[in-house]
VEXVO-93279 format. One record per residue: residue in one letter; x, y, z of N, C-alpha, C, O in turn. Coordinates in steps of 0.05 Angstrom, whole numbers, plus 5000, padded with zeros to 4 digits. Atoms other than C-alpha are relative to their C-alpha. Last residue first. Layout:
BEGIN
AXYZXYZXYZXYZ;...
REM end
This chain:
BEGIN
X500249694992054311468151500650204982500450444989;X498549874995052810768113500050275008498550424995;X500649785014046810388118502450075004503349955024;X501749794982047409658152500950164972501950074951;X501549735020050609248096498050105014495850105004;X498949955032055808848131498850224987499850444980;X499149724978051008898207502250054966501950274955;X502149724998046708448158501350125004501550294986;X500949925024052307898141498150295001498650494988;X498349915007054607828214499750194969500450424965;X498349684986048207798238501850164987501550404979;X502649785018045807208185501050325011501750514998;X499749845020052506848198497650234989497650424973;X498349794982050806478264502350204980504350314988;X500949774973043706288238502650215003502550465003;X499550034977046905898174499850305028501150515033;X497449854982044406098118500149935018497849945028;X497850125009039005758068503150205003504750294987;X498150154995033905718100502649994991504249824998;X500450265017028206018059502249765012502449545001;X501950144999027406558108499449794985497249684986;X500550184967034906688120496749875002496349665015;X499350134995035706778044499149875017498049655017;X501050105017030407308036501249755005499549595013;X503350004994033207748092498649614986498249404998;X498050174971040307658060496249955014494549785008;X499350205001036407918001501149855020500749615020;X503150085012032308478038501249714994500549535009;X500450024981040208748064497349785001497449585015;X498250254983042908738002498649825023498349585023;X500450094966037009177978502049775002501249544997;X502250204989039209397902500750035037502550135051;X502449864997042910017876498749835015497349955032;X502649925025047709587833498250205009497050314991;X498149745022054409647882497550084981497150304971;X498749754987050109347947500650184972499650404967;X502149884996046108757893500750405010500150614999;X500049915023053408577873497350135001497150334986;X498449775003055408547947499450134966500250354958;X501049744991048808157958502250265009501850455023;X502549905015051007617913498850345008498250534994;X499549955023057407607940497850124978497750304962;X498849765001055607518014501350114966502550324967;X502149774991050107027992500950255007499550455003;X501249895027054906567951497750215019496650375003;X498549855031059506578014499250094977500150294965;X499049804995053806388056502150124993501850364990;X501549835012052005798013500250215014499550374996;X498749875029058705448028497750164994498550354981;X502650185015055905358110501550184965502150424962;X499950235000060905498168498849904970499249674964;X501150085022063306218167500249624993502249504985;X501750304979065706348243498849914980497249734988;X498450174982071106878218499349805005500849625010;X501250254999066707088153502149835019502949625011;X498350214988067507818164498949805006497049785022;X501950254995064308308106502349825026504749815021;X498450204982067308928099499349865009498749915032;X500750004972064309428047501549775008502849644992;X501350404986065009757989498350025021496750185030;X502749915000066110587966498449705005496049655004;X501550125028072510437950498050065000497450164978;X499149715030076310927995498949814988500149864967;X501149664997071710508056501050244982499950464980;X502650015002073409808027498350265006496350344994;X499949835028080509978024496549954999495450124985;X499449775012080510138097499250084970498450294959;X501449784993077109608121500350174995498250304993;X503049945019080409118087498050155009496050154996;X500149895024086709378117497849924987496850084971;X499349665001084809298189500550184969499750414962;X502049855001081108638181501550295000500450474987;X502550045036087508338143497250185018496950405007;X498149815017091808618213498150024967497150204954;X501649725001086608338257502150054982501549834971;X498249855002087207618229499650264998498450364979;X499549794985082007148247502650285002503150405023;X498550054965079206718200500350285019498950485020;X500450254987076806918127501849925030504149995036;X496650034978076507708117498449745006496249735016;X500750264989071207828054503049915016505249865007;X498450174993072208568022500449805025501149895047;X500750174977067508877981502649845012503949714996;X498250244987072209297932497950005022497750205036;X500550094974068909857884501149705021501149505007;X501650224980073109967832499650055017501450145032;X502550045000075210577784498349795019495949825023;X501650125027081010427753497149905011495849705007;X499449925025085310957784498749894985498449984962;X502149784994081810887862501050024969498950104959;X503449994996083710237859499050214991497150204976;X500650205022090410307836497250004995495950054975;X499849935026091410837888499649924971499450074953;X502849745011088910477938500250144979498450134962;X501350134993094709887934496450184987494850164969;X499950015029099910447925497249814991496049914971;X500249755022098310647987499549934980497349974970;X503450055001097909928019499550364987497650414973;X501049874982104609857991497850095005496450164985;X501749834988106209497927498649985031497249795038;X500749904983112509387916498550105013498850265031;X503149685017111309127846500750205026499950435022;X498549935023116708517864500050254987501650374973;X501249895029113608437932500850164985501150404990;X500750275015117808027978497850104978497249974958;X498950125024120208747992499949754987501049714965;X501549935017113808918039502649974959502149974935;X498749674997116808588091499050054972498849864957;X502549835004112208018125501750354995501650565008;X500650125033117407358118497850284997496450254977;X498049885019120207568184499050014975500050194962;X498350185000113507568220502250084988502350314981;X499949995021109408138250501949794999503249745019;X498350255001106408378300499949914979497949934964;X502050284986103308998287501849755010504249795008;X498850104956106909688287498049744998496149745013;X501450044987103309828213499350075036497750155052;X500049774999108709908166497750045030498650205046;X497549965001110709148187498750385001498650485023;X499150024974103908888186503050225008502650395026;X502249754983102409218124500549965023500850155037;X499049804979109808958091496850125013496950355021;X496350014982107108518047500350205006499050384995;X497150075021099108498036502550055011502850105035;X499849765020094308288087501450004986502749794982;X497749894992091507558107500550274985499550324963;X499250004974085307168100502750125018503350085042;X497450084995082607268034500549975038498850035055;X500550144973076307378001502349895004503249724988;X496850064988076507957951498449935025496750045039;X500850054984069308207910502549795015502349565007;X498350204996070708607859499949935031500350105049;X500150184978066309037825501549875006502649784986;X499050104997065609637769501449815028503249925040;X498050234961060909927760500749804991499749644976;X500049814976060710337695499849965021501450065038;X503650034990062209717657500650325013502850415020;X500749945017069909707610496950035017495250044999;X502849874992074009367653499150234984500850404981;X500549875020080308947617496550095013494549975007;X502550085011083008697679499450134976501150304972;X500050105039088409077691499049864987499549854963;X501449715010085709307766501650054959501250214941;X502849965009085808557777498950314991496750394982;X500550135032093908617763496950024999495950144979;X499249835032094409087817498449874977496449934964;X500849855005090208717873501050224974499650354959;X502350135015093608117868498450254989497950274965;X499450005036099908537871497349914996496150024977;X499149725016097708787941500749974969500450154952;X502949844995094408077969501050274974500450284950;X499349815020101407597951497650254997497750374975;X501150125028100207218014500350324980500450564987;X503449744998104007358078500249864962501749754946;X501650054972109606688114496750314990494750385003;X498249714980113106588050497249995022495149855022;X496850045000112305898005500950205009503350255005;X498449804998105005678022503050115003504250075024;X498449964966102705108007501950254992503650294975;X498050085009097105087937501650135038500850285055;X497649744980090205157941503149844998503449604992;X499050194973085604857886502650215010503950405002;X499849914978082105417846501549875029501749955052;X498549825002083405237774500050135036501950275043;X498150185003078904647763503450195009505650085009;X499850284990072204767791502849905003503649745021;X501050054975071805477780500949705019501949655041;X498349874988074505537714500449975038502449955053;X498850155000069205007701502950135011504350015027;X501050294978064105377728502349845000503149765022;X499049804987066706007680500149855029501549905048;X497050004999065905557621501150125023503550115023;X498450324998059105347637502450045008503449965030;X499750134972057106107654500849725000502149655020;X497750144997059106277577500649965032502949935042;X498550195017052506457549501849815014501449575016;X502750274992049206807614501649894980503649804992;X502150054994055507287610499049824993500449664981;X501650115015063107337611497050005004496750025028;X502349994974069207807641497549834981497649914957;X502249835021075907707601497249885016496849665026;X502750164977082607597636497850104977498150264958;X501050215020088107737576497149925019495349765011;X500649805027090408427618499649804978500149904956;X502949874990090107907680499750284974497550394972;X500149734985094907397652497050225000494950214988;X498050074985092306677636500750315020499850385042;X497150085009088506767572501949965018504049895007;X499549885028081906777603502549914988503149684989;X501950125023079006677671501350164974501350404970;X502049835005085006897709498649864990499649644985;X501749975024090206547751496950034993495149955007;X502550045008095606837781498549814986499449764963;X501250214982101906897809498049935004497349825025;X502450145017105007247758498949735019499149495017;X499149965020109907807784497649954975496550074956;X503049695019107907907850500049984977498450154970;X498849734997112007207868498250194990496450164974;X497050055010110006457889501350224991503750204998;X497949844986104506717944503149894978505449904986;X497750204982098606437910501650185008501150425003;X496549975002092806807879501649905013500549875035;X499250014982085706657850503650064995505250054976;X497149905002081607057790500449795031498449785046;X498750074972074307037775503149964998504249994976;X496450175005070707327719499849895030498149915048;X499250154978063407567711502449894996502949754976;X498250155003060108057662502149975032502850135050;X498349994996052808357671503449834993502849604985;X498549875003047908557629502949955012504950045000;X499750165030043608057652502150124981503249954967;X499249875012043608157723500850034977503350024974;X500249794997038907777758500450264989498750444986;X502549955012039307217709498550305025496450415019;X500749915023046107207713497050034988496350094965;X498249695005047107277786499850154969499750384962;X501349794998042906677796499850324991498150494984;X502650025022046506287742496550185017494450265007;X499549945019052706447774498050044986497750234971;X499249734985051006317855499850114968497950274967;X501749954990048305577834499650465005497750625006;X502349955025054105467789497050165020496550395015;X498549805020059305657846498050054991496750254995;X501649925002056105237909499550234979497650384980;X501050134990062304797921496750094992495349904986;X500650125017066705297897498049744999498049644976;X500449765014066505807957499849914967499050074950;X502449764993066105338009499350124969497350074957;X503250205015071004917976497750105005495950114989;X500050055032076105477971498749825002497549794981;X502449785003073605678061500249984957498350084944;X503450054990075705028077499650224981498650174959;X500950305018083805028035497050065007495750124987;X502849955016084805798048498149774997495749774990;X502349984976090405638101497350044993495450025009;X500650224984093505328037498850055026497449865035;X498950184982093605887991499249805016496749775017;X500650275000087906087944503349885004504449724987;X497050094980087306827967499649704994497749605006;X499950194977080506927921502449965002503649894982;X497850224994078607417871500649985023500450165040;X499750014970071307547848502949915004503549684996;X497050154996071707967787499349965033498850115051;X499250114963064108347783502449734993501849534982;X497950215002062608777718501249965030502150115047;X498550094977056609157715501949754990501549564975;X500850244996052509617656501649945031502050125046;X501450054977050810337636499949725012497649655019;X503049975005055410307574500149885033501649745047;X501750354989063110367571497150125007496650365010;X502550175016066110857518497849775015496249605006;X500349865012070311397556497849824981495749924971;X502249854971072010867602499250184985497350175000;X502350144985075310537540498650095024496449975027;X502250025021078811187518497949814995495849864984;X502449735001081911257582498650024975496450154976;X502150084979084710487570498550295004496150314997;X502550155015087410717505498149895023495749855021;X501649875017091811307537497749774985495549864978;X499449985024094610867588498550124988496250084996;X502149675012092211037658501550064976502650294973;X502849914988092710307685499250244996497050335001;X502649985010097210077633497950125011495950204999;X501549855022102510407665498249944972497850094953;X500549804988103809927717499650134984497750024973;X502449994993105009337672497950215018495450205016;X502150075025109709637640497549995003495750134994;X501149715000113009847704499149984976498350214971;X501749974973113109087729499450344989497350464996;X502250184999116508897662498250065009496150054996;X500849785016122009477665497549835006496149945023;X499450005032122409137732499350114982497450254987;X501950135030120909457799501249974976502350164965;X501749895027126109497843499149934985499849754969;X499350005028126909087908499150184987496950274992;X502350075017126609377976501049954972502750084960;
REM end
């Protein structure tokens, strides 16, 4: 396995830097939702899906939630390092979350920043993605993030016993992070994780199930996801899930105005049944 750079352990100890515990120490009763998206090339359908119907999803969300702040983030597979990009200055401790004001700018982020790119190892960069979004600069008392991808991070197959390719060893990640380390992040800065499995890959449903259950989420599966407004409906009603609200009522709400496809409404409900 590679070692982490001084770089890579820099960035790792911001997440329980003494000035970040003194921001959680100051954040007000509000919500902040980061959606980030796997925007490799098996992603190409389900990234127009999911931009295709952006503003619509944004300007609901902000007039639901008014308080709230909204980013978005996608990731490629070129290395854990910096394979990103954020709404904001570029890296994810420059990302910066926005409201009703600056939904234009966040559309446009949307529009112009999400194209998918061909994949240059056989697993997508998932485990760093997830670092860096937990350096976000979060500051809400919920805190959200809503991850739609189609594959796990490096080496899970591999630790796993799954089948597995060559290109799936957990040293193509720079950060090394391991689906341990993975939760741990999470669980250090506080996020809840919905997490959105595109196609069919049991190995990605096995770990987003997991972190979605130490997050306190849930596990949405959009294998047979045909229609772009069912993406903005599992998102919407993951930010409803983390606020207190009826998920379940909105999805509801949707299907009687049309605007879901039948062989997604199931899927979506059995999502936010009740938890045990």
């Amino acid at each position: 396995m590679n070692k982490i750079s001084t770089r890579s352990k820099g960035l790792i100890s911001q997440l329980t830097s003494p000035k970040q515990a003194r921001q959680i120490q100051r954040v007000g009763k509000n919500v902040q939702l980061l959606t980030l998206i796997d925007a490799t090339a098996s992603m190409t359908g389900y990234l127009d899906a999911m931009t295709s119907h952006a503003r619509n999803l944004l300007e609901r969300m902000s007039q639901k939630h008014r308080g709230a702040g909204l980013s978005c983030a996608f990731y490629r597979d070129h290395d854990c390092i910096n394979p990103f990009d954020f709404y904001g200055e570029g890296a994810s401790h420059q990302g910066r979350f926005v409201g009703r004001s600056r939904i234009q700018s966040l559309q446009e982020f949307l529009e112009t920043r999400g194209v998918p790119e061909g994949n240059q190892t056989t697993v997508e960069a998932m485990g760093a993605a997830m670092f860096h979004a937990t350096s976000m600069p979060w500051s809400a008392t919920t805190r959200v993030i809503v991850h739609a991808g189609d594959q796990p991070s490096h080496g899970y197959k591999t630790a796993h016993g799954m089948p597995y390719s060559e290109g799936d060893r957990l040293d193509h990640c720079q950060l090394g992070m391991s689906h341990q380390k993975i939760l741990e992040c999470l669980k250090a800065a506080g996020v809840r994780c919905y997490m959105v499995r595109c196609g069919y890959c049991p190995a990605a449903e096995h770990q987003y199930r997991s972190i979605a259950k130490v997050t306190g989420g849930r596990f949405i599966d959009f294998a047979k996801v045909s229609n772009a407004q069912d993406f903005m409906v599992a998102i919407e009603a993951a930010m409803a899930d983390a606020t207190g609200g009826n998920a379940r009522r909105l999805i509801e709400n949707h299907q009687r105005n049309n605007a879901l496809e039948s062989s997604t409404v199931s899927e979506l409900l059995e999502s936010f049944e009740d938890k045990e």
